[in-house]
N, C-alpha and C positions, 0 to 999 in steps of 0.2 A: 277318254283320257286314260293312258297308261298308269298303271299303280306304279310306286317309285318299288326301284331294285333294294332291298333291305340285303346286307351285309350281314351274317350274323357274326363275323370278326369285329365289326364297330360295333356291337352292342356289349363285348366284353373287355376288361380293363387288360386281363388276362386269356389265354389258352391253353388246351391239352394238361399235362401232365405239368407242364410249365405253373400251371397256377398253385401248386402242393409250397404248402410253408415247408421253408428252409426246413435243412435237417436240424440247423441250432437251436430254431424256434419250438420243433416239434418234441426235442429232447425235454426243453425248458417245460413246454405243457405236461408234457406224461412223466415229470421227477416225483410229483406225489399221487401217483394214481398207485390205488390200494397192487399188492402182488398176486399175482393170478397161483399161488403156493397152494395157498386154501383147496382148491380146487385140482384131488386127482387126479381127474377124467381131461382137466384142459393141457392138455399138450404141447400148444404153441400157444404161447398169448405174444405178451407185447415187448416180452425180453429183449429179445435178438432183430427186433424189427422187420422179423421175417412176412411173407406176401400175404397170408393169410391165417385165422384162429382156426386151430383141431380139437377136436372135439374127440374121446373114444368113446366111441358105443361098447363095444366087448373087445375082445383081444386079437380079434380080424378086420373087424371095418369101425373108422373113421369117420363124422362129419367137416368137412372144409367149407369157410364160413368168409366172407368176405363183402367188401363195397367198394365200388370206385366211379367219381365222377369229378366232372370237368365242366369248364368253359368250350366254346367253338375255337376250334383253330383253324379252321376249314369253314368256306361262307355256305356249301350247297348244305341242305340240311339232312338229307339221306346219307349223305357221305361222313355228315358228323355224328349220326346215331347207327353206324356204323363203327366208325374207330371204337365211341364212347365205351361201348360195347364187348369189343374184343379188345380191348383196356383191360377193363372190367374180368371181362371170364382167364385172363392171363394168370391171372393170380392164382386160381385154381389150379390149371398147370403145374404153376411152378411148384407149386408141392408136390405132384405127382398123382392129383387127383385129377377125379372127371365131373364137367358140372353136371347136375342132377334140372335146376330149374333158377329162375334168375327174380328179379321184384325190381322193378324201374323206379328211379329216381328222377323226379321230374320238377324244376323251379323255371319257370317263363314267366317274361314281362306281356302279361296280356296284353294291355294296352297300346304295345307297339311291336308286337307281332303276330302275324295272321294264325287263323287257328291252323289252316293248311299246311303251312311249314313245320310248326310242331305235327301235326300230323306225321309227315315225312321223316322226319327227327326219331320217333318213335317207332316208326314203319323200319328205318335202317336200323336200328337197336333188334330188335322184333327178327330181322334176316339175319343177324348174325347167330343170334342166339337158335336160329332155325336150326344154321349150318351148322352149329356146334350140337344139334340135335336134342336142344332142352325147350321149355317154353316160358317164354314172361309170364309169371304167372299173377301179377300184379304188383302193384304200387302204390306211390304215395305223390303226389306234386302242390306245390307252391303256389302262389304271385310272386315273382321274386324280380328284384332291377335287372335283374342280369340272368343269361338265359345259361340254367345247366342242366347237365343229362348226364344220367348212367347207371349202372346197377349194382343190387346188391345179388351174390350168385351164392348158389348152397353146390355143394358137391362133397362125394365120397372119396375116400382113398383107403387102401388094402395097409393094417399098420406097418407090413414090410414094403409096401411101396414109399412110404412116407418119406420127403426130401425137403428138409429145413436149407436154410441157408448159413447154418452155422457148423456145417457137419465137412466140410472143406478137407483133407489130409492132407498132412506134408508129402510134398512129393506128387500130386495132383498136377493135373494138368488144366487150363481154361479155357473152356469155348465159348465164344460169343456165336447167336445163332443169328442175329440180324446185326445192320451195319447201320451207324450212329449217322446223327446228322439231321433226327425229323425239326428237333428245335430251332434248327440255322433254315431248314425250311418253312416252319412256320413263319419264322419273322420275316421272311423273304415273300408269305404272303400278303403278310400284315402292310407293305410297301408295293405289291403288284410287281414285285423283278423276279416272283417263280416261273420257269417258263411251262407250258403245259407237258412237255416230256417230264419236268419233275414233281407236275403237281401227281400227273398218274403212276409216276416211280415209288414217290411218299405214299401215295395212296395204299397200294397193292400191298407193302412192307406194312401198315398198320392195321388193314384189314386184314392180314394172313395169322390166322389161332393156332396161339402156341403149344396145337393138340400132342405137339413131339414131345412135350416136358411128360405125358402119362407115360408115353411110351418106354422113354428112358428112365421113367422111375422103377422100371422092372428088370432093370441092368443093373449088378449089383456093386458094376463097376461105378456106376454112376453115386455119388456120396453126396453131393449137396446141389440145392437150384438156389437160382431165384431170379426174377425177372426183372430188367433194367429198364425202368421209367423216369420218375421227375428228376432222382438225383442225380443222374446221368451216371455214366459208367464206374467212374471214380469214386462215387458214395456208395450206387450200391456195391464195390467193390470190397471197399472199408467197411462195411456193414458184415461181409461174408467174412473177411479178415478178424474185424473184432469175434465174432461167434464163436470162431474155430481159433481163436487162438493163433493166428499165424499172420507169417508176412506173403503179401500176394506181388510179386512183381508180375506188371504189365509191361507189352512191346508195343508202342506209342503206331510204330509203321506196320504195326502186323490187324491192328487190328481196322473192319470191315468199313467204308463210310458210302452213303447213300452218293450218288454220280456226280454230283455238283456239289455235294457240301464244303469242301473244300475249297472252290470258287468263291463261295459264295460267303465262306466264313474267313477269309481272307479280305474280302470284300465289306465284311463290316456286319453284317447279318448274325445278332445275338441274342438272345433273350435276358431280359433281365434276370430269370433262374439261375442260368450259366452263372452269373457273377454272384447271385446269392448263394449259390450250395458252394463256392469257391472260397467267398467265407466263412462257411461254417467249417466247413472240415479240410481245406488247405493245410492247415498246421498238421497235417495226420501223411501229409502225399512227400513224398521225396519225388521233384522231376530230375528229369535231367539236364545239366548245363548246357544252355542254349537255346531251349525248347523257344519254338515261335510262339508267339500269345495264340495266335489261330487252332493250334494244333492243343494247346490246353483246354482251347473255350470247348473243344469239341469232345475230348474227355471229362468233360462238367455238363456237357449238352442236356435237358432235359428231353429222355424219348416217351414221347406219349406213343402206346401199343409198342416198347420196345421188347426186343428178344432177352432170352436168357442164358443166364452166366452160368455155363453147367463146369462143377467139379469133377473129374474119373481119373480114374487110373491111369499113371502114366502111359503104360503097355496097351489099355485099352480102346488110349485116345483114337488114332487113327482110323480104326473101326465106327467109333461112337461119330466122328465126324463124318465119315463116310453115309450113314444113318441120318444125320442131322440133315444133309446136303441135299436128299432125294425130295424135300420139301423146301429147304431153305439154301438155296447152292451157295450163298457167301456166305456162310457159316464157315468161322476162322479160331484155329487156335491162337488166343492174344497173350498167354503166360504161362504160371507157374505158381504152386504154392509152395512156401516152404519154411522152415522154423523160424523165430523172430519176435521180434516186439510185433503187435497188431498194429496193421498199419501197410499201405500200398506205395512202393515204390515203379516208377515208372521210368523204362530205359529207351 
């Protein structure tokens, strides 16, 4: 007798980056956590909500310090210890660092899933971290009801490469380096209407390591990162706005979207995130009159392994995008930053 097909999408409530408490919720936990003041050497704590903690060793090198994990939003299991992964190591990036080595994060329901699949789970965490040229160097796991995976990554960064997300200038130009949309395909799996051109489309965009964010942390044009996941575009947008002080206008039709999300987000295909991070920080977005609800849910999207929102000089954009492109070809200028109450307007 055949063993039954286990789902790892029905074994969680939630997926991807989609499962991350609201940003209202997260603000509400961390209002009394002590100020990271005390502490010289910490560089980036938890101010600015930037992607990862810095750390200075001396006056030249950096440690970059981070964790990120998830639910499946994908049922094959090599394929979700894949994303989990290159999730995970983004963070590093977007500061401008490089990872150095990673430590798995591992909670499965033993009882109702084979050890095999975890296996596999682990095996695709383990190849991405190959590719990014670091090793797991160990871990920790659970019994948990619900199966999660991902890591926590160490990496370095040079203190002139170092790129917060709150360092934005007026007059900045914005690039997004991947195109929105994974969360309208998850939920699209979560119902079986992804077709296989989109499941290998999502695929490819969340497996691909956002090794360009070290690159361009050596461009001086380049002034702030940060990589766009649960909150979807819109939050972390508002998150790079409040930092820096400024107002960020986005171009709603400029910017990138995965090949069907718009079918499919028309179609009804949402995550429940999309509507939590809409109300937490809604009251912060000016749209524009008229705006389809479709074309909102998708600037709220949660992207798990999503790209990032690189700030640079106006003059230098063109170039920088041209760079971004030899890796990420839909890599699109979506605005502008420029003086202002903090806060994203969208045209």
């Amino acid at each position: 007798m055949n063993a039954p097909i286990i789902r790892l999408t029905a074994l969680a409530h939630g997926g991807g980056c989609g499962c991350k408490l609201s940003p209202a919720v997260l603000r509400e936990l961390l209002a009394e956590q002590p100020a990271s003041a005390p502490f010289a050497s910490l560089l980036v704590g938890t101010e600015t909500g930037d992607d990862a903690a810095v750390w200075r060793l001396d006056d030249e090198t950096c440690i970059v310090a981070t964790t990120d994990f998830f639910m499946p939003m994908v049922d094959d299991p090599f394929d979700f210890g894949r994303i989990a992964a290159t999730n995970a190591l983004s963070d590093v990036y977007a500061m401008g660092g490089k990872p150095i080595f990673a430590l798995a994060v591992l909670g499965m329901p033993i009882n109702s899933m084979p050890t095999s699949m975890i296996r596999e789970i682990l095996r695709g965490g383990a190849a991405m971290a190959a590719e990014a040229g670091i090793p797991v160097a160990g871990g920790h796991s659970i019994d948990s009801p619900e199966p999660i995976y991902g890591l926590a990554v160490v990496g370095l960064v040079s203190t002139k490469a170092l790129r917060r997300n709150s360092e934005a200038r007026s007059g900045d130009t914005l690039i997004l380096t991947k195109p929105l949309g994974v969360g309208i395909y998850s939920a699209a799996i979560k119902k079986g209407a992804l077709s296989g051109d989109g499941y290998r489309e999502m695929l490819g965009f969340m497996t691909r390591l956002n090794v360009v964010g070290a690159d361009l942390a050596r461009n001086e044009a380049v002034h702030g990162m940060t990589d766009v996941t649960g909150f979807g575009l819109l939050g972390h947008a508002l998150e790079m706005a409040r930092g820096a002080g400024l107002t960020l206008r986005l171009r709603v039709d400029d910017a990138p979207l995965l090949a069907q999300a718009e079918s499919l987000a028309r179609a009804g295909f949402v995550t429940g995130a999309s509507h939590r991070n809409w109300a937490s920080y809604g009251q912060s977005i000016v749209l524009p009159d008229g705006i389809e609800d479709w074309r909102r849910l998708l600037l709220t999207d949660p992207q798990t392994s999503g790209g990032l929102l690189v700030a640079c000089d106006a003059e230098a954009a063109p170039a920088i995008l041209a760079r971004i492109r030899e890796g990420d070809p839909r890599a699109a200028i979506v605005g502008r930053a420029e003086p202002g109450e903090p806060g994203v307007i969208v045209e």
